[in-house]
N, C-alpha and C positions, 0 to 999 in steps of 0.2 A: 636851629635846624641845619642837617648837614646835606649837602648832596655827593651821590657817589654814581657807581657804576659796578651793576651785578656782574661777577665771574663765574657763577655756578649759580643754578637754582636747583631743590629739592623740593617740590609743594611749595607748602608755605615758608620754607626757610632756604637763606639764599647767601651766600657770600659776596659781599659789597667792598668795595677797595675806594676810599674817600679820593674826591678830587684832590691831587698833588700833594698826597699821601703814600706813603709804601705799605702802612698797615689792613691786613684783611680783618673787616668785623660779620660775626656770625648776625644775619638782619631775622627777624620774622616779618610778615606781611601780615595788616591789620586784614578784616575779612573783607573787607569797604574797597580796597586797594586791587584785589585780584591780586592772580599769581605772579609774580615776577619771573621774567626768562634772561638770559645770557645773554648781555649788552643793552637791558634796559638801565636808563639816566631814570634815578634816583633820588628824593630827601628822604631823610631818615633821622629819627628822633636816637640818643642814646643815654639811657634811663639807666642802664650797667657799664660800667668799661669794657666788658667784653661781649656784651649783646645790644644791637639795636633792634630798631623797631621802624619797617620801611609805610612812610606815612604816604607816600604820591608817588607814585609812579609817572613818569612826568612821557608825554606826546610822543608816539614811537614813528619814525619817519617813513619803515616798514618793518614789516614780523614777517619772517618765516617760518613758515608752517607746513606739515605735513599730515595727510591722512590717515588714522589708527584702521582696526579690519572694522571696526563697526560704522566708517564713515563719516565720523567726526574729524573736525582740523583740530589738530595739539599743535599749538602756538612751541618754537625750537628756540629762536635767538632772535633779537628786534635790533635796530638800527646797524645797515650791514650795508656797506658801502663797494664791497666786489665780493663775486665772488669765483673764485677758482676751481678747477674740477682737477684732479691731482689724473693720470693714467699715463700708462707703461708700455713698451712692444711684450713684455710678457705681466700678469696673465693677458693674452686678446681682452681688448678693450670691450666691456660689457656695453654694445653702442646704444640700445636701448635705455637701459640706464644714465648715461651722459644727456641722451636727449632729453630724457626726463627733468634731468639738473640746468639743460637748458631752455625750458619752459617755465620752471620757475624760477630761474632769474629772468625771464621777460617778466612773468608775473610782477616779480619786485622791482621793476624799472632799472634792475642791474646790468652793467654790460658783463660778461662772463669772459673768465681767461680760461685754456685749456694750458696743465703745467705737466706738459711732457716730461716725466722722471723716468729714469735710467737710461739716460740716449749714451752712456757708454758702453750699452750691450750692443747698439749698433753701429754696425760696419760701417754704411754709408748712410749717415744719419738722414741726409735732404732725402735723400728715396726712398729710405724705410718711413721716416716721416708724411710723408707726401700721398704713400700707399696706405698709412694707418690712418691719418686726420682726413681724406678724402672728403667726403660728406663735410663736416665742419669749416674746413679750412676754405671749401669755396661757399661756405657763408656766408667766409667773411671774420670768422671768429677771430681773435688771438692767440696765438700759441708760442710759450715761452717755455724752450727745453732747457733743462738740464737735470744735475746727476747728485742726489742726497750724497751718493756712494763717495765720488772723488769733488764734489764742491762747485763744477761747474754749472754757469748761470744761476747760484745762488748769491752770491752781492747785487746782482743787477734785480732779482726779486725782492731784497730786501727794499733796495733803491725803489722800485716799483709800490711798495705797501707802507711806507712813508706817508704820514698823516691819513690814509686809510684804515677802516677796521674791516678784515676778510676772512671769508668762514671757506673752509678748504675741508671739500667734498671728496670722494674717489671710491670707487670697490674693494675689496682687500685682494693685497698682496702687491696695489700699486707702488711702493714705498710711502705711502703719506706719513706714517710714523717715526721714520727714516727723516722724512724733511722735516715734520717737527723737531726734532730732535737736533737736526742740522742748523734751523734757526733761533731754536730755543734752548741754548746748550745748558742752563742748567733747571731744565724741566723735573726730574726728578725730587729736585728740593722744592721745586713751584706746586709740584703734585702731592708734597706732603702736607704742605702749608696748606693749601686749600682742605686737604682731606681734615689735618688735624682742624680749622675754623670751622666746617660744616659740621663736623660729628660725624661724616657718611660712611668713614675709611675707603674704601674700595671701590665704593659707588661712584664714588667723585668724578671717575673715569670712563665712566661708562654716560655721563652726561654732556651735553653742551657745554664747552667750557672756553672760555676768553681768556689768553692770555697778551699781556702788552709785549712790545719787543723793546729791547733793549736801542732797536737801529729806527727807532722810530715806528708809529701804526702799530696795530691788534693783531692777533692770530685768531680768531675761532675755529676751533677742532668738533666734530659735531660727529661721534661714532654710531649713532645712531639714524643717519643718513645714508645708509648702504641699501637699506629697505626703502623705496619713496613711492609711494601714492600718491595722485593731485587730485581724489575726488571731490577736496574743498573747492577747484577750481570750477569754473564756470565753461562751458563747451565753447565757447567765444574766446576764453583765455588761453585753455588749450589750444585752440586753430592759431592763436596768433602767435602761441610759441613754435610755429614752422613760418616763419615768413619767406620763402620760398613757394608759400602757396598762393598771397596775397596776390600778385596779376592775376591770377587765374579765378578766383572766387568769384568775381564779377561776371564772369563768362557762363559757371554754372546756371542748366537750366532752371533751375528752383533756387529762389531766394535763401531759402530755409536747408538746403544743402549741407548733409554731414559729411561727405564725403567718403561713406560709407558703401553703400554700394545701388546707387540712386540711379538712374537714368539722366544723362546729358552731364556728369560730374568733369567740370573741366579740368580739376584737380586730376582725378584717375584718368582725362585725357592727355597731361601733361604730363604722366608717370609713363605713360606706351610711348608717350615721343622724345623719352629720353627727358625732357625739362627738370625732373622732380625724380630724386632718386626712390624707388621703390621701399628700398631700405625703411626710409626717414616715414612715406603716408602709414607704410604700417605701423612704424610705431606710433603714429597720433590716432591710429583706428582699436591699437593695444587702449591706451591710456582712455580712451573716450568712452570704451565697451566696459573697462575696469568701472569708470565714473559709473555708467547707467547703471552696473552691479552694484553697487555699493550706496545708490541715492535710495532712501528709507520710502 
């Protein structure tokens, strides 16, 4: 028996890369096993030279997952050790969207970086900075800028993802493509490789996909993360990915408080006194009326 680690999954077929191995093998998963996803640890039988057979899927330490329209969770990539939200001064940061990306990294007990690309469109980066990350940055988040374009603060991310594996989120047009590319300089040849082991050609890109870095740590790219539902989550999971709300909860008059639009909500008292940015309650009043939509 061999153990590996999926790079791509399609269904039941999934591209496996053997422990301290360079060679990609085309796996199937028995039906017993379930579907394998991007960064699941692997053993695997191999009964061809060029096809195995993935026999255990071996204890995922977390899965990321997202909600389809019909309100089911699709399992995305399992053991994921950070994760990063890639955004730009242009396009305007979809801040709704980010929030979302940082509720489920609570969910997955992850700490989230925010990786400011193209700070060499601005001028004065601390204030353009300062005025864009507003809301996040007096979280408490991290925020690590620099520029796909001309290379800045890209060795010190590198240095940063070093024995980590991190899946890097963002809306389009922030450069995330860009900084793949910046730290994975020969992707192209890595994208054929995968494409020609799976059979998928073209598909291969359009899924979850893990690649190692050469400076140490993983990359996962996940283009199918621009769209994110969290109906799988639980209204409890969602409230705790604002923890800006947590002093105040206690205070609400009702236990059982959604902070929807309740009488005595110390939340919506603490949004009129300035405490609790406006901005951020609606979007966990978006995300929670999405859920109630979408529970069967």
């Amino acid at each position: 028996m061999r153990n590996g680690r999926v790079l791509v999954s399609h269904g039941a077929t999934a591209v496996v890369q053997e422990d301290n191995e360079a060679q990609l093998i085309r796996c199937l998963a028995r039906r017993r096993t379930g579907r394998a996803v991007c960064g699941d640890l692997v053993r695997f039988s191999l009964p061809q030279p060029s096809e195995g057979v993935i026999e255990e899927i071996l204890p995922r330490r977390n899965t990321l997952s997202r909600t389809n329209y019909r309100g089911q969770a699709r399992p995305l990539a399992a053991n994921i050790d950070s994760l990063m939200i890639v955004l730009a001064p242009e396009p305007t940061p979809d801040a709704e969207l980010i929030d979302r990306y940082l509720v489920l990294a609570h969910s997955l007990a992850l700490d989230p970086v925010l990786l400011l690309n193209k700070i060499d469109l601005l001028d004065d980066a601390a204030a353009a900075a300062a005025a864009l990350l507003g809301d996040w940055q007096n979280l408490g988040i991290p925020v690590h800028p620099l520029s796909a374009q001309d290379g800045a603060g890209l060795a010190a991310l590198q240095q940063r993802l070093r024995g980590q594996t991190a899946i890097l989120l963002g809306q389009s047009g922030v450069g995330k493509s860009s900084l793949i590319n910046a730290l994975i300089p020969d992707l192209p040849a890595r994208t054929q490789a995968l494409s020609e082991t799976s059979g998928q050609g073209r598909h291969t890109t359009t899924e979850t996909t893990l690649y190692p870095l050469a400076t140490g740590g993983a990359m996962m790219d996940s283009p199918g993360i621009r769209i994110l539902r969290l109906a799988h989550l639980t209204p409890d999971d969602l409230e705790a990915g604002f923890s800006e709300f947590e002093p105040f909860i206690p205070e609400c008059r009702f236990r059982n408080c959604r902070h929807l639009d309740e009488t005595g909500c110390a939340v919506a008292a603490a949004v009129e006194s300035g405490q609790i940015s406006p901005r951020r309650l609606a979007s966990y009043r978006a995300l929670l009326r999405e859920r109630d939509a979408l529970q069967p």
